[in-house]
C-alpha positions in Angstrom: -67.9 39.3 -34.6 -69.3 35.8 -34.6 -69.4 34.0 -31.6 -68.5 30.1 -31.5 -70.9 27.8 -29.7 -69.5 26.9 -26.2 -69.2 23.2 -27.4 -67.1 23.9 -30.0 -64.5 25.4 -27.1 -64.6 22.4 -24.9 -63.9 20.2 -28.1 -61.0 22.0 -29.3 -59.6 22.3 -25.6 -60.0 18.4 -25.6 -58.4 18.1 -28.8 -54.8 20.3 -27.2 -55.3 18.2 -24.0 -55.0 15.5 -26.6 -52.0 17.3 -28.4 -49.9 17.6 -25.1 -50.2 14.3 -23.4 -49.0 12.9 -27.1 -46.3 14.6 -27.1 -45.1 14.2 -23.3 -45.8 10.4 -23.8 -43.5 10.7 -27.2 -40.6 12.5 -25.0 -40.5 10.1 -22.3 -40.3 7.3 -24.7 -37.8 8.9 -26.4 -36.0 9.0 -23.1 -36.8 5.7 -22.3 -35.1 4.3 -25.0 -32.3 6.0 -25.5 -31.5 5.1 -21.7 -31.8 1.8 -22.9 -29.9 1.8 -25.8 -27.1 3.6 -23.6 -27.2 0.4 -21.3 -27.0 -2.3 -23.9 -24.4 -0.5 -25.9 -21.9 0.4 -22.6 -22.3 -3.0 -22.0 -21.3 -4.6 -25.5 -18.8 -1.8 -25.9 -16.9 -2.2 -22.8 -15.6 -5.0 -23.4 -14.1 -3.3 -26.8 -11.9 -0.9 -25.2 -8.3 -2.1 -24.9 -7.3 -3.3 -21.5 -4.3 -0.8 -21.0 -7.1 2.3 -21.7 -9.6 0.8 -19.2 -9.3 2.4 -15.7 -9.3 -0.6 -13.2 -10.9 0.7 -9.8 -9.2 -0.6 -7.0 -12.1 -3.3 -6.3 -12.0 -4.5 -9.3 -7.6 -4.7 -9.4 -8.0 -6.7 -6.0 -10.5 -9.0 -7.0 -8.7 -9.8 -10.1 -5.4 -10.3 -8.1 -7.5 -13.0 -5.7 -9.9 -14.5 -8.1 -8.5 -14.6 -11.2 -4.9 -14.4 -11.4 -3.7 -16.1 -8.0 -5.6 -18.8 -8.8 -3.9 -19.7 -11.8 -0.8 -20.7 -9.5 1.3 -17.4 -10.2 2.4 -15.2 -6.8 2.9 -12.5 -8.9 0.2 -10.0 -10.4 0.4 -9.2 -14.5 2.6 -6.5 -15.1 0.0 -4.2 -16.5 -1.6 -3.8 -12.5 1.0 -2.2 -11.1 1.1 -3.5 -7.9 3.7 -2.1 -5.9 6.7 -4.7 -5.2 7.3 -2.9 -1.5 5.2 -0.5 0.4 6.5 1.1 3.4 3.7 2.9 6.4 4.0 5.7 8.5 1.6 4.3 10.7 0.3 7.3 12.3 -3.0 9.0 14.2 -3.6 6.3 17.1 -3.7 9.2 19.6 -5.8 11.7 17.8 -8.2 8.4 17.4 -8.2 7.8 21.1 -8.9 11.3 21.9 -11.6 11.8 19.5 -13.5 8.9 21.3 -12.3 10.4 24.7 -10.3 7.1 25.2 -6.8 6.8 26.8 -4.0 7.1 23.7 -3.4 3.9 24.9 -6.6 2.5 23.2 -5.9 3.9 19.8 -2.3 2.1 19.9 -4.6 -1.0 20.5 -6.6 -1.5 17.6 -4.0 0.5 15.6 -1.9 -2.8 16.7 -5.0 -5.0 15.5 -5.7 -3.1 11.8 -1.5 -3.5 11.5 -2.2 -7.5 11.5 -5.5 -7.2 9.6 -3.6 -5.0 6.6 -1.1 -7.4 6.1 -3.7 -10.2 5.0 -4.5 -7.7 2.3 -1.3 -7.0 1.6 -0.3 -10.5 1.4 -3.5 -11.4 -0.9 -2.9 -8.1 -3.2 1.3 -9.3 -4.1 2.6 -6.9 -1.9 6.5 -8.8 -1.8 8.0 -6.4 1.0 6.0 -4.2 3.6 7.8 -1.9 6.4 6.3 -0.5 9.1 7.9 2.3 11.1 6.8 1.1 14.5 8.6 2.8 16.9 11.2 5.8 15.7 14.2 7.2 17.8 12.3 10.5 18.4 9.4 9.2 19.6 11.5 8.7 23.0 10.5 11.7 23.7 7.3 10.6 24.7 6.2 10.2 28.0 7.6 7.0 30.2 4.4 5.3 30.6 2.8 6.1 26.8 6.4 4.7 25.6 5.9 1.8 28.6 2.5 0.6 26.6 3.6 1.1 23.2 6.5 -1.6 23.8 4.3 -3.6 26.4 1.6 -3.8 23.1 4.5 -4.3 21.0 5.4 -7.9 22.7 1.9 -9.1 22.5 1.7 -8.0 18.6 4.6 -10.2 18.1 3.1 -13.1 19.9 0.0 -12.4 17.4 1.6 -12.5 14.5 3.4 -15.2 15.2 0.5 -17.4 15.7 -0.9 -15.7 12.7 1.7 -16.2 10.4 3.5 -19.1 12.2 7.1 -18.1 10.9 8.0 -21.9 10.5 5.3 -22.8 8.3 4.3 -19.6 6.4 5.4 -17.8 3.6 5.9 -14.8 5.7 9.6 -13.4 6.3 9.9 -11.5 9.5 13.2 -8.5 9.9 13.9 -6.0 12.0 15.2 -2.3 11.3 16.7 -0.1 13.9 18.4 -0.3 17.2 17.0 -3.0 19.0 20.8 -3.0 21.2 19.3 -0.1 22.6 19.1 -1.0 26.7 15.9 1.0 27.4 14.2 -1.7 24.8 12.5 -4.2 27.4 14.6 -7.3 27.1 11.5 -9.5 26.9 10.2 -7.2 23.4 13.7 -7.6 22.3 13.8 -12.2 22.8 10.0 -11.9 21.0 11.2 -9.8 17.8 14.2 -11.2 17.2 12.7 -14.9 18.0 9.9 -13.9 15.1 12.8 -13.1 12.7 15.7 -16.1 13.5 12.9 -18.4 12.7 11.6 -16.7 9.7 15.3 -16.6 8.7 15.9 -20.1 9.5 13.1 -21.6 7.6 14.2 -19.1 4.2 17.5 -20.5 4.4 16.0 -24.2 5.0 13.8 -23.4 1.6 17.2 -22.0 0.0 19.0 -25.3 0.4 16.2 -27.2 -1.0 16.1 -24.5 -4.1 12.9 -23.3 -3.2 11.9 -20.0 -2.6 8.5 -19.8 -0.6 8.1 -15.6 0.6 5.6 -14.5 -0.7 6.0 -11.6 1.9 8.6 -9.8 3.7 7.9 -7.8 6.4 9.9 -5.4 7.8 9.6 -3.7 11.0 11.2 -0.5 12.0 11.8 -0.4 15.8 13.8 2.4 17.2 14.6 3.1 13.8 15.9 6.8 12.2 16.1 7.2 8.4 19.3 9.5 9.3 20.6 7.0 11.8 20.9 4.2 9.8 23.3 6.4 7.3 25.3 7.5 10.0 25.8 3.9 11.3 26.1 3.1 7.3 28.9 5.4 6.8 30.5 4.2 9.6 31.0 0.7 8.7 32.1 1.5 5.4 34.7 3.9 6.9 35.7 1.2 8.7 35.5 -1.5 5.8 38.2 0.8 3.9 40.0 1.2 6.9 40.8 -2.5 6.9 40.8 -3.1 3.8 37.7 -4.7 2.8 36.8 -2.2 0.6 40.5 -1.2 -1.5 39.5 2.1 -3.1 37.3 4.7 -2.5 36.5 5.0 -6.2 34.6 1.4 -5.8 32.1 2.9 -3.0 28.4 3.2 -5.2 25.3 3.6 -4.2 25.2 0.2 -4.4 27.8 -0.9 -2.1 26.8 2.1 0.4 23.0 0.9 0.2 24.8 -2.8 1.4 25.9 -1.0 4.8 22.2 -0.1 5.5 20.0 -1.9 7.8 17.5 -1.9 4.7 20.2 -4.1 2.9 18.7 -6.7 0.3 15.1 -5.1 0.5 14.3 -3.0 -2.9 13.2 0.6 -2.5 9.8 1.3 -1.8 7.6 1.9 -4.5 5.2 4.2 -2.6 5.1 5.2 1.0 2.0 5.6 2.8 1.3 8.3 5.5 -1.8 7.8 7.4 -3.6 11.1 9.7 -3.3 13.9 6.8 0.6 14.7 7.5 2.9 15.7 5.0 6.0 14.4 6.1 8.2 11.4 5.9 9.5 12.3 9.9 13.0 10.6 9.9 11.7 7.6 7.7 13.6 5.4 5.3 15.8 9.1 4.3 18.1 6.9 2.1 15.5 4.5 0.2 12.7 7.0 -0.7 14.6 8.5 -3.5 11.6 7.9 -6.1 9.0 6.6 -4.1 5.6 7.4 -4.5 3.7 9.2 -1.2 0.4 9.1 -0.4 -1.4 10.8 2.5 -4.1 9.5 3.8 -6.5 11.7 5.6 -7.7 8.7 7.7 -5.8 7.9 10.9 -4.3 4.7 11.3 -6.5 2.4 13.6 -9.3 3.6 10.7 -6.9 2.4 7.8 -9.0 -0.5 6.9 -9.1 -2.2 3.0 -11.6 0.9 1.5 -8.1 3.2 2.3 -5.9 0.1 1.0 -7.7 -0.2 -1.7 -7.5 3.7 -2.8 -4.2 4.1 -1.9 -3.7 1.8 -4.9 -5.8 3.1 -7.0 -3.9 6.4 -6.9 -0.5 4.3 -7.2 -1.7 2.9 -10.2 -2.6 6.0 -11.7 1.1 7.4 -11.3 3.9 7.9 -14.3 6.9 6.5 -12.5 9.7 8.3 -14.7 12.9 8.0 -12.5 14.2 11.1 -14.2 13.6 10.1 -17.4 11.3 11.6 -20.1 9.2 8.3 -20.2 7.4 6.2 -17.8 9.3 2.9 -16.1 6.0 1.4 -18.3 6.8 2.3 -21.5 10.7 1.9 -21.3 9.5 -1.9 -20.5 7.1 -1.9 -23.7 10.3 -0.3 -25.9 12.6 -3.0 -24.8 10.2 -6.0 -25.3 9.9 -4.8 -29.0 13.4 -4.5 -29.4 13.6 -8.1 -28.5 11.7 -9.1 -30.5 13.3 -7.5 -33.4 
């Protein structure tokens, strides 16, 4: 066998040395511009893809509301959002947020108080027309006196903030009340501020009214000593006693309609989708009548954490919803079929 000399060997070890860095340097160019090429075309096709296919994250849905479209001079979000006309809250986790932070429950109904005036800026800025929030319900007298004694003490001086907030004479804020504020162990000074925030929300509506404009942008409902199960009762009361005197001849005219008028919710639509903050699954007592086809979301965060990030998803999800109402097809597409057939 004939031997090669050794400089042949370090020349042809040279030349694979050669061979390999080629072809890495080939691979990562080939890498390099296919990431480009992925880049450029993402960003010229985009802009292709029809608007109803395009998933909208909830940053990008709010900042079109504020930027784009309530700029144009319109209070109300294109139909193809999906905003939510009312949102109701279960406002829940202020003492599981105090006691995680070894702080008296009393401190997690404080800033819960706070992020309840901070999320109605957003909602306000997002097109949220009608907002409930179940304050303070009739079972939650079972409570102790002086954690009931703070909530309602913290209650007055959330009034007096949101009135200067949203000064009810000169803002396009509405302010009503749901539940039994007539109920004597309500501190009479809590009662005067509530129902102060709401005659003179009322009062400027109706001044608006007379002058044929409408200025609410928002309505704002707060559920104080409020039951989902009491307010049917007290509804099926009056109407009992509406037939009884004859305001209401037959019993064959009583429809959901005219029972829904007997409820303390009266002239506020159905929520589209009811929030639940502090990961519970369960609507405790809460608007039993309305929530017939409302979207719920649960949100694992508890309430004095609820800050616009958990706004924000919570409509994301909403938006991703097929609201059917029983039917076979989506409230979305019944709209689309009808607008044809006008056209037609």
């Amino acid at each position: 066998m004939v031997k090669k000399p050794p400089g042949n060997r370090d020349e042809n070890s040279k030349e694979i040395v050669a061979v390999v860095l080629s072809r890495k340097l080939s691979v990562l160019l080939a890498v390099f511009l296919l990431c480009s090429f992925a880049s450029i075309s993402g960003a010229l096709l985009i802009p292709l893809v029809p608007h109803q296919a395009r998933k909208l994250s909830p940053k990008r849905v709010t900042s079109i509301g504020r930027n784009l479209y309530s700029s144009s001079g319109s209070d109300n979000f294109p139909p193809d959002l999906k905003i939510p006309r009312h949102v109701a809250f279960i406002c829940d986790g202020n003492a599981r947020w105090a006691k995680k932070r070894c702080l008296p429950t009393a401190a997690g109904h404080i800033i819960g108080a706070d992020r309840f005036i901070e999320l109605i800026e957003y909602l306000q800025a997002d097109g949220i027309q009608y907002c409930t929030f179940f304050g303070f319900s009739t079972e939650n007298w079972k409570r102790s006196e002086d954690e009931i004694q703070s909530i309602f003490d913290l209650m007055e001086q959330t009034a007096t903030k949101l009135s200067n907030r949203f000064p009810p004479e000169t803002s396009e804020v509405e302010i009503r009340l749901l539940g039994d504020l007539d109920d004597s162990r309500i501190p009479e000074g809590l009662r005067e501020a509530l129902r102060r925030l709401q005659d003179a929300s009322e009062k400027r509506r109706l001044t608006m009214l007379q002058s044929g404009i409408s200025s609410t942008r928002l309505t704002i409902n707060l559920a104080i000593n409020y039951g989902g199960r009491q307010d049917i009762l007290r509804a099926t009361k009056l109407l009992a006693m509406a037939v009884k005197d004859g305001t209401v001849e037959n019993p064959d005219d009583i429809t959901e309609e005219v029972f829904s008028s007997f409820l303390g919710t009266a002239g506020t639509p159905d929520p589209d989708m009811i929030i639940r903050t502090s990961g519970e699954s369960r609507l405790s007592n809460f608007l039993l009548w309305n929530c017939a086809y409302s979207e719920i979301y649960i949100s694992p965060a508890l309430w004095p954490d609820f800050d616009r990030n958990c706004w924000e998803a919570a409509l994301a999800w909403y938006q991703e919803r097929q609201r059917r109402f029983g039917s076979r097809e989506s409230l979305e597409e019944r709209v689309e079929f009808n607008a044809m057939k006008k056209k037609q």
